[in-house]
Structure formats: structure tokens, C-alpha cells
C-alpha positions in Angstrom: 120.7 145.8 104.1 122.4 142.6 103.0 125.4 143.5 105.5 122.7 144.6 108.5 120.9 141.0 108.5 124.3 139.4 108.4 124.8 141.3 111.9 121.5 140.5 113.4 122.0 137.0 112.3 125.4 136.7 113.5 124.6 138.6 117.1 121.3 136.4 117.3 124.0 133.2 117.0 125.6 135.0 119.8 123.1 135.2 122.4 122.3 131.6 121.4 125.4 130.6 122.4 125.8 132.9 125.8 122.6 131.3 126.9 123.3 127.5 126.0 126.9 127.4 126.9 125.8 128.7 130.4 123.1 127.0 131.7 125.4 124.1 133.4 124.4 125.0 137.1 126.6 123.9 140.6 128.2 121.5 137.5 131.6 122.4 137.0 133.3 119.4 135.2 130.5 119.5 132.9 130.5 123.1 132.6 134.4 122.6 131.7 134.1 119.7 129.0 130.8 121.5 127.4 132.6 125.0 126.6 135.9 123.1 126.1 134.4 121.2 123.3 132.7 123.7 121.9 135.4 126.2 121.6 137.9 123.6 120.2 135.7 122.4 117.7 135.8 125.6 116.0 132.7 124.8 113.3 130.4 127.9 114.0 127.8 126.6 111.2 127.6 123.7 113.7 124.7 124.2 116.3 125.4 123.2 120.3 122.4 122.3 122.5 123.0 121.8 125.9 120.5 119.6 128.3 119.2 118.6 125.4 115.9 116.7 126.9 114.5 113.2 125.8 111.2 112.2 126.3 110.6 108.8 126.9 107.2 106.5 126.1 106.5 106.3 129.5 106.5 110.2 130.3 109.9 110.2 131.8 112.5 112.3 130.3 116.5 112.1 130.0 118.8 114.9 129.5 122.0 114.9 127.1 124.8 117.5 128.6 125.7 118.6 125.1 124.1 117.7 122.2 124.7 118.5 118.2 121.7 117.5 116.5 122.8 118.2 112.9 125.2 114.7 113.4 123.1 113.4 116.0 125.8 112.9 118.2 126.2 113.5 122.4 128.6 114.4 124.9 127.9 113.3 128.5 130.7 113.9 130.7 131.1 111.1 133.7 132.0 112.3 136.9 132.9 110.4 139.9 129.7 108.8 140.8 129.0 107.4 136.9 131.8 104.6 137.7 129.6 102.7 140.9 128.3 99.5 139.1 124.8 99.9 140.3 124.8 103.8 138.5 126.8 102.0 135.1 123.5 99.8 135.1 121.5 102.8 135.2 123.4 104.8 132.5 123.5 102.1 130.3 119.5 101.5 130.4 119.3 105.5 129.6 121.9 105.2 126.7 120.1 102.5 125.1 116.6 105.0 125.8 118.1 108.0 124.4 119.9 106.1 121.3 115.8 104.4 120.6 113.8 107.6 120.7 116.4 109.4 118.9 116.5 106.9 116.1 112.9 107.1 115.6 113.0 110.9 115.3 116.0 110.9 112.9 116.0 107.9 111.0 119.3 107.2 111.8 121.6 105.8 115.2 123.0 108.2 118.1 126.2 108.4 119.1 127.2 108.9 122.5 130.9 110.5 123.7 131.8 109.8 127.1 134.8 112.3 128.8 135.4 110.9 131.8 136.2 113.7 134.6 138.0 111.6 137.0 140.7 110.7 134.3 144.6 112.0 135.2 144.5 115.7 133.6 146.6 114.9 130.7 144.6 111.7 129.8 141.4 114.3 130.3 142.4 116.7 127.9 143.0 114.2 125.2 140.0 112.3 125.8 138.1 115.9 125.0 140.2 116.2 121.9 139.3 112.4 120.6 136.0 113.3 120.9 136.2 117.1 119.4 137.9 115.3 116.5 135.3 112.5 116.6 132.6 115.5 116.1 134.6 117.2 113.5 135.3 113.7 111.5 131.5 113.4 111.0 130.6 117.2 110.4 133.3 116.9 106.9 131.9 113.4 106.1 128.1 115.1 105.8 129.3 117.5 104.2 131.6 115.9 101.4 128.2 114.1 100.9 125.9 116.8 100.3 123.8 115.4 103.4 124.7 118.5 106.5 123.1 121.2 106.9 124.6 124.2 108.4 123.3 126.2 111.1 122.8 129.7 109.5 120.5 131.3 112.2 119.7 131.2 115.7 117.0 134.1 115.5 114.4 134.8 117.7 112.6 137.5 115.7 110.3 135.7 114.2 108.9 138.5 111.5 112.7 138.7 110.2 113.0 134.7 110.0 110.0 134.4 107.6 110.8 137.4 105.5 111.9 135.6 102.5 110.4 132.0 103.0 107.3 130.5 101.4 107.0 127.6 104.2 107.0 127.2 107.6 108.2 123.8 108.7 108.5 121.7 111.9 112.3 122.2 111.3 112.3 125.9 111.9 114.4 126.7 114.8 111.9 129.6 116.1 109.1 130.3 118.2 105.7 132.5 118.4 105.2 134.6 122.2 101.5 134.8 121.1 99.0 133.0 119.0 98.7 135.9 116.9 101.8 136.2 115.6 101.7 132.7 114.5 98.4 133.5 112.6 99.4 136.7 111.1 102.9 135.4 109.5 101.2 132.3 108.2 98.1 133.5 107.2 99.2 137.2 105.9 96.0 138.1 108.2 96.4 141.7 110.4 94.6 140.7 113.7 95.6 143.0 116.7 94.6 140.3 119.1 93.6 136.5 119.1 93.4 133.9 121.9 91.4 131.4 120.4 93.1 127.9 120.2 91.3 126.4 117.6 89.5 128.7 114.8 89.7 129.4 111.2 91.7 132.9 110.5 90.0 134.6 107.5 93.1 134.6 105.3 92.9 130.7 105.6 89.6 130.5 104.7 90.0 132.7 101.4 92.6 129.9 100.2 91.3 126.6 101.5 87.9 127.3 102.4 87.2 125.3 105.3 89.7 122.6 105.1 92.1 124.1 107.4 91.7 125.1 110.4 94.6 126.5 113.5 95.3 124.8 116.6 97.5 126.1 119.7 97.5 123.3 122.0 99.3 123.6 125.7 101.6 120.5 125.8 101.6 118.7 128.9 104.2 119.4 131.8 105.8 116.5 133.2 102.9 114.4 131.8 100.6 116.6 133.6 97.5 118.6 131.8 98.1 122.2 132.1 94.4 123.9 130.4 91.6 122.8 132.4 92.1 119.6 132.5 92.5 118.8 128.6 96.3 116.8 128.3 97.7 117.5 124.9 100.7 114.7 124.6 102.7 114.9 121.7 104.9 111.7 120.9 108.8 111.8 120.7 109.0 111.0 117.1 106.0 114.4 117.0 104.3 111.8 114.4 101.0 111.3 117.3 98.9 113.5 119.1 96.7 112.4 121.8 94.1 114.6 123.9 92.3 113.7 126.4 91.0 115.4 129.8 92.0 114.2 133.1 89.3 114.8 134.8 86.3 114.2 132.8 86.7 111.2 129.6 83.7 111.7 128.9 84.1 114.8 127.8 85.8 113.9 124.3 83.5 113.4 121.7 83.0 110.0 119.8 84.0 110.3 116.1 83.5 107.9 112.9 86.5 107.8 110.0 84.2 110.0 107.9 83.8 113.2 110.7 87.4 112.5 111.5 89.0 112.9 108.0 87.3 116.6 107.9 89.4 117.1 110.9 92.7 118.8 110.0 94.8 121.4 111.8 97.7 123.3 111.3 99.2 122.8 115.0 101.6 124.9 116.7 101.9 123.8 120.2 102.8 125.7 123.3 105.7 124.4 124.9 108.8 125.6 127.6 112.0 126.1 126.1 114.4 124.0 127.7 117.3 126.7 127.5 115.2 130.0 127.7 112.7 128.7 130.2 109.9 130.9 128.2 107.2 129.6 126.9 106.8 129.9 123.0 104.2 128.3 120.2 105.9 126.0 117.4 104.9 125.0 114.3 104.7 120.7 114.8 102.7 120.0 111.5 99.4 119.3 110.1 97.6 117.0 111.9 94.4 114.6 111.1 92.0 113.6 113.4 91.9 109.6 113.7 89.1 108.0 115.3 89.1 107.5 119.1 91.3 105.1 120.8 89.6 102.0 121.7 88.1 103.4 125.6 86.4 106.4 123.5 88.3 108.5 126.2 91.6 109.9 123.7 91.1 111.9 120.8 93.8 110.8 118.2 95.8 113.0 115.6 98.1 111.8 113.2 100.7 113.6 111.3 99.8 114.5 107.7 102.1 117.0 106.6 105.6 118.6 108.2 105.4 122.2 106.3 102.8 124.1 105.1 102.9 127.0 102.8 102.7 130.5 104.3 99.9 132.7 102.7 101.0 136.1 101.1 99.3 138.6 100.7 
């Protein structure tokens, strides 16, 4: 049995890495540099992310061509156009973007790797190679200090991934296809069907009464509302909610710091995978209604908790 997970887990990886390392389209240089540093580096506890997207404040969003989150570092790889002055400008304002949201989410500064594809082939090869080394210098550091933490799993089976865990946390790297499959692994509940967005499931209420309850919102699209009107923004450090409805403000509800604090969800929001293009729900964390912003026209949740303990039963 031991051996069999090992397999799924490893074939899982696999596909992970057949879809990421391929989704660099009508880009060949980058295409090059990605799987050449990838395969050189050689670490397969290390996980790749390609277009790795970065929202910024102002709704606009950045894409790194290959990203290791585990280091927090980036490879972009420059091709001829990068080197006019007026695009330099340009890339430098994005680097400075990418390295401030990043640092908010991690706690800790980005690290960008340039190759640039118009070098002389030998100096391009070796350029790849400073920065594979670059990667793998930082990978040994973390883990000399006890601070890395290796990428086991890429699975997308999500009853297999929760077998043996008593938590599910906004690190998890997996996705629900329906609401109730979310509901039944965290709430050990047997529903057949649920497309409520916002309810308590009965095995919640056995443990926490009312306390709790779940809450599947759609994320905006490109800053757009995509359920009836209702715009559910998350924040890029995922710390802030905000909802409100674009065609109506009036329609969210005042609230005083007293109804507000009774207001708690376990929040799993529907999103597009930026390498599968399908659509999935994941677990973002417990949230806590605040009171309105200062228009009365945004509901406001704030971040309480990042885990929450799954119910057995």
C-alpha cells in the first residue's frame, strides 16, 4: 500500500510537471531557458511554477516565466525587445511590483534571475548555469537550516491528499471541482449534492454549533464580478476580503462590530488555475466579518485563522 501511494504520488509529480513545463506558447527562448533550468537543477523535491501570476493593488497582474516559490526566487528570460530603454523602464517598475507584493505574502525579499536570450551561445549557456547554481545555492542553505520545505506531492485527488491529515490549510497545494467535496472532507458529512455558497453543513454544527459557517465565493476575473453582480476580491497578501456588487451598493447590508464578530466563515474560493485553466475551490482561511468600509457599499473580511481542523467522523 505504502509502495502504491509512492506511485501515485510520484506519477501525480509527473503530470505536474508535463503540464507546467509546457505551457510556454509561440515562446521558444523561454520555452528553452524554463526546461533547461529545470532539468539541470536536478532537485525533484523542489516545485517549478511557470507564469506564475502577480496581482497587483490596482487589479493589474504580472506574470513570472518560472517561478520556485519554496526560495522565492524567479527566472525571467529577456529576449530581444527587453534591452529598448523605454521597455528597461517598464521592467524595472514590474520588478520592483512583483518583489513588493511578494514580500508581503512571504515575509521575506524576491529574487529575480535574468538569462538574457540575445547573449553569444556560449555566454547563454553559462548564464543559465550561474543562475541553476544560484537556485541550488539557496535550496542547501534552507535546508542546512531546517527552514525548506520539500515538495512531496503534486496530487490532484483530493480524497487521497487528506487521508492522513487532521488540517486543511491555505498552504495545501490542491483544489475541490465541487462545493461538496470540500464540505464532505472537512466536515466528515456524506452529502450527494450541495450548491449552496454560504450554509452551515450539519457535521459543523455538531462541533461548533453555530460559530462556523462555509463560504464558496467566485473570485473576480480580471477585476470583474463573475455571480450576479457580487465582486469577491481577495488581496495579494489573501489577508482581506472585500464584496461588494457592481451593480447595486445598496444591496450590502450595514453591519455594527457586534453583528460583524458573529460573522465567521471557513472560505474556500473559486478561482482559475493559472496552469490547468479549470476552475477549482481552495481553502484561503477563516475569515471575520469587519464592519463596512466607510461608503457602506463593501462588505469587509479579515483573516482570522490560516488552517482549520478537519472533522472526523
Amino acid at each position: 500500500m505504502a509502495k502504491e501511494c509512492i506511485e501515485a504520488g510520484d506519477n501525480a509529480k509527473r503530470d505536474y510537471l508535463v503540464r507546467v513545463l509546457s505551457r510556454t506558447k509561440r515562446k521558444d527562448y523561454e520555452n528553452y531557458v524554463i526546461n533547461a533550468v529545470w532539468n539541470r537543477l536536478g532537485m525533484r523535491d523542489v516545485k517549478p511554477v511557470t507564469q506564475q501570476p502577480v496581482f497587483w493593488l490596482d487589479g493589474h497582474r504580472s506574470f513570472i516565466d518560472l517561478y520556485f516559490p519554496q526560495v522565492v526566487i524567479g527566472v525571467e528570460c529577456d529576449e530581444g525587445h527587453h534591452r529598448n530603454e523605454g521597455q528597461h523602464a517598464r521592467d524595472v517598475n514590474r520588478e520592483i511590483t512583483i518583489s513588493e507584493v511578494l514580500r508581503q505574502i512571504h515575509g521575506e525579499d524576491y529574487e529575480p534571475l535574468h538569462v538574457d536570450a540575445s547573449l553569444p551561445f556560449a555566454e547563454f549557456e553559462q548564464r543559465i548555469d550561474d543562475v541553476v547554481a544560484a537556485i541550488a545555492a539557496e535550496v542547501k542553505k534552507r535546508k542546512v537550516a531546517g527552514t525548506f520545505e520539500p515538495w512531496v506531492q503534486a496530487e490532484d485527488d483530493w480524497r487521497r491528499y487528506y487521508a492522513d491529515k487532521d488540517h486543511i490549510s491555505v498552504s495545501d497545494d490542491i483544489g475541490f471541482p465541487r462545493i461538496v467535496d470540500a464540505v464532505n472532507t472537512l466536515c466528515g458529512t456524506d452529502y450527494k449534492r450541495y450548491q449552496r455558497s454560504w450554509f452551515t453543513p450539519s457535521g459543523l454544527r455538531l462541533v461548533y454549533g453555530g460559530k462556523y459557517r462555509v463560504w464558496f465565493p467566485k473570485l473576480a476575473v480580471d477585476g470583474k464580478a463573475v455571480a450576479a453582480g457580487w465582486n469577491n476580491h481577495l488581496m495579494p497578501d489573501g489577508l482581506r476580503i472585500e464584496e461588494y456588487n457592481e451593480y447595486n451598493p445598496d444591496a450590502v447590508d450595514p453591519v455594527t462590530s457586534e453583528e460583524a464578530s458573529l460573522d465567521k466563515r471557513i472560505t474556500f474560493a473559486k478561482s482559475l488555475d493559472p496552469m490547468t485553466r479549470q476552475s477549482s475551490y481552495r481553502f484561503v482561511g477563516v475569515f471575520q466579518r469587519i464592519t463596512n468600509n466607510d461608503e457602506g457599499t463593501r462588505k469587509r473580511y479579515e483573516r482570522m485563522a490560516d488552517s482549520f481542523p478537519i472533522i472526523r467522523r
